[in-house]
C-alpha positions as CSV (number, residue, x, y, z in Angstrom):
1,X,21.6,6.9,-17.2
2,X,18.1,5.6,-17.1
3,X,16.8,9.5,-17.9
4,X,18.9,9.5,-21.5
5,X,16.6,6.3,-23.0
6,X,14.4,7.3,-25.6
7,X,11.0,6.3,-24.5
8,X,9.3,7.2,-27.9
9,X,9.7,9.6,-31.1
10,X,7.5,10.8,-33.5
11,X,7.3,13.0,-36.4
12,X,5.7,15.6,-36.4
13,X,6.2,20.0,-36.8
14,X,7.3,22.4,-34.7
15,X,6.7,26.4,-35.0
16,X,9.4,28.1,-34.8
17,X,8.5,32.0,-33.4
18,X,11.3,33.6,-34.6
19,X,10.8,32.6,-38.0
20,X,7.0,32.3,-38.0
21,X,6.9,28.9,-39.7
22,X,6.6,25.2,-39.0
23,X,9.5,23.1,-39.1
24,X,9.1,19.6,-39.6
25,X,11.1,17.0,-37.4
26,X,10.9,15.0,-34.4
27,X,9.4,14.5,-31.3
28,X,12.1,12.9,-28.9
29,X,10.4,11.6,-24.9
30,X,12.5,10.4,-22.3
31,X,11.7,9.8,-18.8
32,X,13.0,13.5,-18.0
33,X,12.9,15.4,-21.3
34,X,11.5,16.6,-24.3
35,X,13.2,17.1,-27.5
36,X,12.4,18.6,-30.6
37,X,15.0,17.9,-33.5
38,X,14.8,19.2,-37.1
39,X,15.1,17.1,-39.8
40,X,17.2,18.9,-42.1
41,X,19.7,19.9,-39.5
42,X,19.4,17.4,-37.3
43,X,19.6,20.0,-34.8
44,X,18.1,20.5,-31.4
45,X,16.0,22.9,-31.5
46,X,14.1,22.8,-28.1
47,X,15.2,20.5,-24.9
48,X,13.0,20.7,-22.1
49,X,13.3,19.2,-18.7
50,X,9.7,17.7,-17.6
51,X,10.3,19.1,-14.3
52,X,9.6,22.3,-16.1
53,X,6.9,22.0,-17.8
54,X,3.5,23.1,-15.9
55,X,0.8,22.5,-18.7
56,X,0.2,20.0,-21.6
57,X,-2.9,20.9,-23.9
58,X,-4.6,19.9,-26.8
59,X,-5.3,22.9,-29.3
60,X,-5.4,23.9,-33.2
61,X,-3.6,26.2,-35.2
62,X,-5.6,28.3,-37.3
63,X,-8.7,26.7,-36.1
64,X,-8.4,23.9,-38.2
65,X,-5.1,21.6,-37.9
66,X,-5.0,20.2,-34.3
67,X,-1.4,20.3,-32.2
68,X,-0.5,20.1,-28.5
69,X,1.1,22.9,-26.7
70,X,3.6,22.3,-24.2
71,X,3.7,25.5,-21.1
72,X,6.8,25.9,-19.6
73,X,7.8,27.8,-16.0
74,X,9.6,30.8,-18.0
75,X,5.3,31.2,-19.8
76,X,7.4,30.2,-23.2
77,X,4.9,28.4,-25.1
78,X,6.0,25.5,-27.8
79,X,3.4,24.1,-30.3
80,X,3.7,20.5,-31.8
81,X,1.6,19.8,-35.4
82,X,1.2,16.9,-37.5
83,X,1.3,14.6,-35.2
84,X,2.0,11.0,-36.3
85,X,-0.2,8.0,-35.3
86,X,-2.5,11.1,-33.9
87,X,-2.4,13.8,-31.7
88,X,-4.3,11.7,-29.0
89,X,-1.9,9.2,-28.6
90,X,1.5,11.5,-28.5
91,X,-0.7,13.5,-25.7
92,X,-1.6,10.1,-23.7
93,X,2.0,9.1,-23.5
94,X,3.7,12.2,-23.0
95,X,1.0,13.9,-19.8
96,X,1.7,9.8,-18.6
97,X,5.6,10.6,-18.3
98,X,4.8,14.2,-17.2
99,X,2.2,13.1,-14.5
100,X,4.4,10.1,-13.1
101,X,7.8,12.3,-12.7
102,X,5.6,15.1,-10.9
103,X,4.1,12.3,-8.8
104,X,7.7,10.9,-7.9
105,X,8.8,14.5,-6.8
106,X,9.9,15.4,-3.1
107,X,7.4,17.8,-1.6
108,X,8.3,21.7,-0.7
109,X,9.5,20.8,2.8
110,X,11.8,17.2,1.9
111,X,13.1,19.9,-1.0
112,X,14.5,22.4,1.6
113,X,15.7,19.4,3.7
114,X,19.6,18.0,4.0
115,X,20.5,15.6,1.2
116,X,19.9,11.7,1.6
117,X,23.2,10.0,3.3
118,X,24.8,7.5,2.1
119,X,22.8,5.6,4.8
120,X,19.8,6.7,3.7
121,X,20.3,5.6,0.2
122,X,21.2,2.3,1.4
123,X,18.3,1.8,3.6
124,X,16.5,2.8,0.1
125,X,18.7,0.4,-2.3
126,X,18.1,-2.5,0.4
127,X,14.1,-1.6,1.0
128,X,14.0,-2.5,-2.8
129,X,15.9,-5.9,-2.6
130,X,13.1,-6.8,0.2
131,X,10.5,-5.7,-2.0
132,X,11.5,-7.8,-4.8
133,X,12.3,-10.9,-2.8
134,X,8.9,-10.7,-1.4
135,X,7.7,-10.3,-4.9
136,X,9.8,-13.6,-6.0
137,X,8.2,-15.5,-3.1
138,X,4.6,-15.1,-3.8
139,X,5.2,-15.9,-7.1
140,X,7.2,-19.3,-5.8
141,X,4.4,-19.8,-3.4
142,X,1.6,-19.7,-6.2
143,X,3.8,-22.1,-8.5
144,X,4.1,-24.6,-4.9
145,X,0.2,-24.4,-4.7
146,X,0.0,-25.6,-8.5
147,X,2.2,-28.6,-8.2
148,X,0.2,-29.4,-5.0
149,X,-3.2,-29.4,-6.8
150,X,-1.4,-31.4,-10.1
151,X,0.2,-34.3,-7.2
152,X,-3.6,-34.1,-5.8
153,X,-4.8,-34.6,-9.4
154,X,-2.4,-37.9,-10.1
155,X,-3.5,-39.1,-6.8
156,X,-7.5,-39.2,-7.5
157,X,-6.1,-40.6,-11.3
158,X,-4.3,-43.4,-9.1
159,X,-7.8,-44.2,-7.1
160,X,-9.7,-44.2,-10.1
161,X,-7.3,-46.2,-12.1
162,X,-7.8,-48.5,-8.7
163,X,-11.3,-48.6,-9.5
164,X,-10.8,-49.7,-13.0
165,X,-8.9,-52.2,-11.9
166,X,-11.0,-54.1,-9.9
167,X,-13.9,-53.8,-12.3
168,X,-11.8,-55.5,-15.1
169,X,-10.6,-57.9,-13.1
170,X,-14.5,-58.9,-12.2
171,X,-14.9,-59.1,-15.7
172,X,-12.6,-61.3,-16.6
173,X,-13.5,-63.6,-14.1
174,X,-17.3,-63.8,-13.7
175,X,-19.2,-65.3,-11.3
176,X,-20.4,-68.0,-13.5
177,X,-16.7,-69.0,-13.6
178,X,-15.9,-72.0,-11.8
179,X,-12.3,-71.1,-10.8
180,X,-13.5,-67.3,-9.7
181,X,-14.5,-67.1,-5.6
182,X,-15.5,-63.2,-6.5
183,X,-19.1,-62.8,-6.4
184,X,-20.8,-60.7,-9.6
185,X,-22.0,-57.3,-8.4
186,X,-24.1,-55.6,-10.5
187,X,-23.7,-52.3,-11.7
188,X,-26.2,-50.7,-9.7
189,X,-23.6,-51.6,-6.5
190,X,-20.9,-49.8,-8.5
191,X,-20.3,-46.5,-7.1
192,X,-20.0,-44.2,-9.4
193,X,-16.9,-42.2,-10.3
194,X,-16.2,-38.7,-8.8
195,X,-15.7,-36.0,-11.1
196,X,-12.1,-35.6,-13.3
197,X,-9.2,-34.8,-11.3
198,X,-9.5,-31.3,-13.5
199,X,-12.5,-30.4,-11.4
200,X,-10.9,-31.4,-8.0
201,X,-8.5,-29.2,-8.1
202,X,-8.5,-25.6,-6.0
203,X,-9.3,-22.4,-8.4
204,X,-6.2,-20.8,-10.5
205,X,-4.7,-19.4,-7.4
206,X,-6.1,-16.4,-5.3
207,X,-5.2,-13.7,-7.7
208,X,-3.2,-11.8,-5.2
209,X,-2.0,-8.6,-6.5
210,X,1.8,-8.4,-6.8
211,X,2.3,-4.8,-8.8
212,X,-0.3,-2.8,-10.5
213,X,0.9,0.8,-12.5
214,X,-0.9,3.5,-14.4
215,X,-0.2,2.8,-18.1
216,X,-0.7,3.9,-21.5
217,X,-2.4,0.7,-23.0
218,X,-3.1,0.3,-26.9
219,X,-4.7,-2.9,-28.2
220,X,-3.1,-4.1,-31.5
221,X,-2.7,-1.0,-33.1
222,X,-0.7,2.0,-31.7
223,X,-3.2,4.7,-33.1
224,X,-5.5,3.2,-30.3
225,X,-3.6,4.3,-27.1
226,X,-5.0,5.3,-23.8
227,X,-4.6,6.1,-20.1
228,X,-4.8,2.7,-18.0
229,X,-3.1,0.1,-15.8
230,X,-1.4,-2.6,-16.2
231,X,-1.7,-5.6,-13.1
232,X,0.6,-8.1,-12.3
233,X,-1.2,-10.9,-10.7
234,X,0.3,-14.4,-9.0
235,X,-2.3,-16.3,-11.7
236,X,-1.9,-13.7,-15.0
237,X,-1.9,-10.2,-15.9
238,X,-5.0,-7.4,-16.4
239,X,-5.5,-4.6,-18.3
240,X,-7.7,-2.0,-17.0
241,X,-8.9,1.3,-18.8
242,X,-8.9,4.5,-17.0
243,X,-12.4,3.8,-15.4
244,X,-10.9,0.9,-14.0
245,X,-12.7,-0.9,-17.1
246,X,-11.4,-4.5,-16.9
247,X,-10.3,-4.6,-20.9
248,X,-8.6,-7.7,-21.1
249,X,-7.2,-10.6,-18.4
250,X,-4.1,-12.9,-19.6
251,X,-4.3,-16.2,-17.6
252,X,-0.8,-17.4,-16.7
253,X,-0.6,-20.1,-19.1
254,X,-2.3,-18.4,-21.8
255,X,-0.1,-15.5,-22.5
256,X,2.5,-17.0,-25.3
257,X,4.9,-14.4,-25.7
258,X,6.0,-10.5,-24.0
259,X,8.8,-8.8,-26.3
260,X,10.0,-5.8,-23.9
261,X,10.8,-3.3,-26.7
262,X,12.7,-0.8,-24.2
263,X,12.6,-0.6,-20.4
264,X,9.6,1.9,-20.5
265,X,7.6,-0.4,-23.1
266,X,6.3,-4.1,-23.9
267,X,3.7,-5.8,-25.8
268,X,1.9,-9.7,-24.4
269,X,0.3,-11.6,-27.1
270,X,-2.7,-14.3,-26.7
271,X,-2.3,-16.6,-29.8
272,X,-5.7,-18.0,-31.0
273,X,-6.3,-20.6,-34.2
274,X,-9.2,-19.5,-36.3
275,X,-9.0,-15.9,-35.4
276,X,-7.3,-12.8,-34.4
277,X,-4.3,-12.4,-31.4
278,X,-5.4,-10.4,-28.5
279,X,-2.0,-8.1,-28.3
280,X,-1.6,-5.1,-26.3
281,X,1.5,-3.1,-26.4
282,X,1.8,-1.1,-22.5
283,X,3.8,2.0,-22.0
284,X,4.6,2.8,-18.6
285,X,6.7,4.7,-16.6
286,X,7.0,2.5,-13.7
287,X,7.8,-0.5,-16.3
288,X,11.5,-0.8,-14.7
289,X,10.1,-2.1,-11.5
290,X,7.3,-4.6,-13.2
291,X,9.8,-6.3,-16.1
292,X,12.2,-7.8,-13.1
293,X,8.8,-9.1,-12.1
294,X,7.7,-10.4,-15.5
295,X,10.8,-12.0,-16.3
296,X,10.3,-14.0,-12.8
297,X,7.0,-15.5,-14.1
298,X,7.1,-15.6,-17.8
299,X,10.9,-16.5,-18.2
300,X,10.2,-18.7,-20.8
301,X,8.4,-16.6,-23.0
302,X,10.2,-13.4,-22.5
303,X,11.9,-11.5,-25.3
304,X,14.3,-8.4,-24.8
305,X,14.4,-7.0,-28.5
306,X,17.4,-5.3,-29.9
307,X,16.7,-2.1,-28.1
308,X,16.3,-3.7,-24.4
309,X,19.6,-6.0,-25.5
310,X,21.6,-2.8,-26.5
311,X,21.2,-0.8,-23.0
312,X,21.8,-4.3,-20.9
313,X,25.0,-4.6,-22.9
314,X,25.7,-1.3,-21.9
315,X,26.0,-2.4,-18.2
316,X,23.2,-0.1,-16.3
317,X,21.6,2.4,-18.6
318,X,18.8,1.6,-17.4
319,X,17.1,-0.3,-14.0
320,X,14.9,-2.7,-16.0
321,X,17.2,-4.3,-18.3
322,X,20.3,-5.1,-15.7
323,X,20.7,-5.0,-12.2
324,X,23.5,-3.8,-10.2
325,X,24.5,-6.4,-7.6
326,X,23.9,-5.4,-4.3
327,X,27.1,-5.5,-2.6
328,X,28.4,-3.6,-6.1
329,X,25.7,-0.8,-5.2
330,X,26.7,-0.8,-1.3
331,X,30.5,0.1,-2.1
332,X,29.6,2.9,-4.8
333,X,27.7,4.4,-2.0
334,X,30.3,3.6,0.9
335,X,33.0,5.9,-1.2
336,X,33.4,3.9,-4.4
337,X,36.7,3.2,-3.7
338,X,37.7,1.3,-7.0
339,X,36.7,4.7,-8.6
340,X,38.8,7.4,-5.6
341,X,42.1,5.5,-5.3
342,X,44.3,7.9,-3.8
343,X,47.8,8.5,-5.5
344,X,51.1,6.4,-4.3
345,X,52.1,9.8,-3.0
346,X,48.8,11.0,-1.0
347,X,49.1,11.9,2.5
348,X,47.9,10.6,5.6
349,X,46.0,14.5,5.6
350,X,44.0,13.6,2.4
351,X,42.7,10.4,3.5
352,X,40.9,12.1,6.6
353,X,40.0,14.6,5.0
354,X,37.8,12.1,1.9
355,X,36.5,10.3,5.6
356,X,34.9,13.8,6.5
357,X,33.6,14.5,3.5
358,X,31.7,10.5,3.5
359,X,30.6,10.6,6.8
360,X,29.9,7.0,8.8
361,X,26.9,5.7,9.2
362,X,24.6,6.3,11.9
363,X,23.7,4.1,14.7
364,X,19.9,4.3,13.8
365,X,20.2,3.5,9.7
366,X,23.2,0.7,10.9
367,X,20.3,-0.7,13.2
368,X,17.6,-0.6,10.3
369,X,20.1,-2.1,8.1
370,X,20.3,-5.2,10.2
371,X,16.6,-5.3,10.1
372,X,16.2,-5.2,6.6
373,X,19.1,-8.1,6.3
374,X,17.4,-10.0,8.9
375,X,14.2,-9.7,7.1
376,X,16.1,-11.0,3.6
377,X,17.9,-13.5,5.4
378,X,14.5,-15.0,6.7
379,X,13.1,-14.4,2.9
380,X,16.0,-16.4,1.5
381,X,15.8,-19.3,3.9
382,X,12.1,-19.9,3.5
383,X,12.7,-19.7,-0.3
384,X,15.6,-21.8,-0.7
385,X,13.0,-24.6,1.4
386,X,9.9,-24.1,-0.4
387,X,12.4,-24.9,-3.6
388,X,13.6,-28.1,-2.2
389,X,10.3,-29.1,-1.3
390,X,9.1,-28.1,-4.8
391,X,11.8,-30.1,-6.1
392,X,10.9,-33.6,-4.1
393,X,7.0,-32.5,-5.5
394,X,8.5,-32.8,-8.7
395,X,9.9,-35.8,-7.9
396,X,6.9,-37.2,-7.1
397,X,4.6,-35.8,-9.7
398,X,7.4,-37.7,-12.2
399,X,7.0,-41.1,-10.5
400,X,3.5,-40.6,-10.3
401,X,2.6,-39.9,-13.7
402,X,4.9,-42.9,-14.7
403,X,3.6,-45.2,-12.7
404,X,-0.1,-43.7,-13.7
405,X,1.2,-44.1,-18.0
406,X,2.1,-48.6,-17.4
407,X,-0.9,-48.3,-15.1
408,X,-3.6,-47.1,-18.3
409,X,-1.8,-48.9,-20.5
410,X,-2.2,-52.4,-18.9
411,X,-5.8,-51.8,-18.4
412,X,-5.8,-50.5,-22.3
413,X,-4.5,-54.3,-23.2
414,X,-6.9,-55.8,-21.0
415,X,-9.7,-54.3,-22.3
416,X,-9.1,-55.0,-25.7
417,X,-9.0,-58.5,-24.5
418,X,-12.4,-58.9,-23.1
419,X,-13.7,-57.0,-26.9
């Protein structure tokens, strides 16, 4: 399960009460736990759920060596020391985790409420798919607009290049010539050229927001961490501070590489020649839903490191690194029959009585279900168009920018001519 990944570890000391002495080990986060292991033993010496924890501070032992001190329901209080990068960024990334899993919680009343159906999860399952298709198609739409402002590009280039021609060919046939019937126009009657085809064309899309989390950001350096946001935009990506700062913006084109280091963590790297990368490495706990995202725009520049690679070869441990098909996910929730065969011997009894215990669908969640398919059918239809219509832009853009290549070249001969 996605709650067993390790999100982060650290080494650090933990005081151990009963013997009234720190023992050094390690900090273990995942999404839903704490752990504190020691290092001789290797044993567990504290697991806490972050469900039940209800205060993370910042405090010093002694009054001189600083630690964080982690309240739990039962008033039992733990105390972390010797924190490595700091204290500041364990505390940054572990209240992050602790805040997020709080904020996900049902309320009081959906707590005392029946458990979802099978329906219900469903609806939820296919809500997602919709949300993720829409996702895809903005970013398809944004790449559409681009080829539309390159094919507008090429077909000033071919106007110009028009231009060009006409001048040369006035200049290789004056009006002094006897053979020419082309009069001489001056260069005052010349119009002049527009601007590059660079300048025509629209601004780097509209910047329309597709996903934006709270983060734990850290430029270069891990020992720099703090709270912030990541932004997933149609034309790049922003990081933002916890002021709402803006710290950094990656243009689409300029980001040259994103390693996802687990399914909670990645880093995007500017390369520059002459002088330092801009790198920020982004912890998040709302990363699973933005790397399915990421690997939709960056695909090419995308890295899943040996962590990332391990958990997809595991099939599922974790959201962001594989994905469950959907028809896979609707028949694990319809009874997951591959998985409750009955015996060769099982009577007619038993079978009736697993049908009461998975009750049917009802008419209301069947009837949202077709809306939600309708919906994806309609997303997939106008996707599976804007690609063919993408692909004859392409087609164009290629015959274009030949035809453009012969077109500078002849003129490139003829000029060297009339030197």
């Amino acid at each position: 399960m996605s709650g067993d990944v390790r999100v982060h570890s650290w080494p650090c000391s933990y005081y151990l009460d009963l013997e009234k002495q720190w023992v050094p080990g390690k900090l273990t986060l995942t999404p839903h736990s704490l752990k504190f292991s020691a290092d001789r033993t290797e044993e567990v010496l504290v697991g806490l759920p972050l469900s039940s924890i209800t205060e993370i501070r910042k405090e010093t032992s002694l009054f001189i060596f600083s630690a964080i001190t982690v309240l739990e329901k039962g008033q039992a209080k733990h105390w972390f020391g010797s924190l490595r990068p700091s204290r500041n960024v364990v505390f940054n990334i572990i209240e992050h985790f602790w805040r997020e899993l709080l904020l996900s919680q049902p309320g009081p009343a959906s707590s005392t409420a029946s458990p979802k159906t099978r329906g219900q999860e469903l609806m939820g399952l296919m809500a997602t798919s919709q949300r993720r298709m829409e996702d895809t198609s903005k970013v398809l739409h944004h790449q559409g607009e681009q080829l539309d402002s390159v094919m507008r590009g090429l077909e000033k280039m071919e106007s110009d290049l028009d231009v060009a021609d006409r001048l040369l060919t006035e200049l290789e046939t004056p009006s002094w010539w006897p053979f020419s019937s082309k009069l001489w126009k001056m260069p005052a009657e010349v119009k002049p050229k527009e601007g590059v085809p660079v300048a025509t064309c629209e601004p780097f899309g509209k910047d329309g927001v597709v996903i934006r989390v709270p983060a734990v950001v850290s430029p270069r350096t891990e020992s720099h961490s703090k709270p912030g946001k990541l932004t997933v935009l149609v034309s790049g990506l922003e990081i933002h501070d916890s002021s709402s700062l803006l710290l950094h913006r990656f243009e689409r084109e300029d980001v040259d590489d994103i390693k996802v280091h687990s399914p909670y963590e990645v880093s995007i790297r500017q390369r520059f020649i002459g002088k330092p990368d801009v790198a920020y490495r982004v912890i998040s706990a709302k990363m699973p839903e933005v790397i399915p995202i990421l690997e939709v725009q960056f695909s090419k520049k995308i890295e899943l490191l040996e962590d990332a690679l391990m958990l997809r070869s595991r099939g599922g441990a974790s959201p962001a690194v594989s994905s469950c098909s959907i028809q896979h996910a609707a028949s694990r929730l319809m009874g997951c029959a591959s998985h409750r065969e009955l015996p060769a011997g099982a009577q007619e009894g038993e079978q009736l009585q697993l049908q009461r215990n998975w009750p049917l669908l009802s008419e209301g969640e069947a009837q949202e279900l077709t809306q939600i398919l309708s919906k994806l059918k309609g997303l997939a239809l106008d996707t599976e168009a804007e690609l063919e219509r993408q692909d004859e832009a392409l087609d164009g853009i290629t015959v274009a920018v030949d035809r453009a290549t012969l077109t500078v070249d002849k003129h490139n001969r003829r000029m060297r001519k009339l030197m």
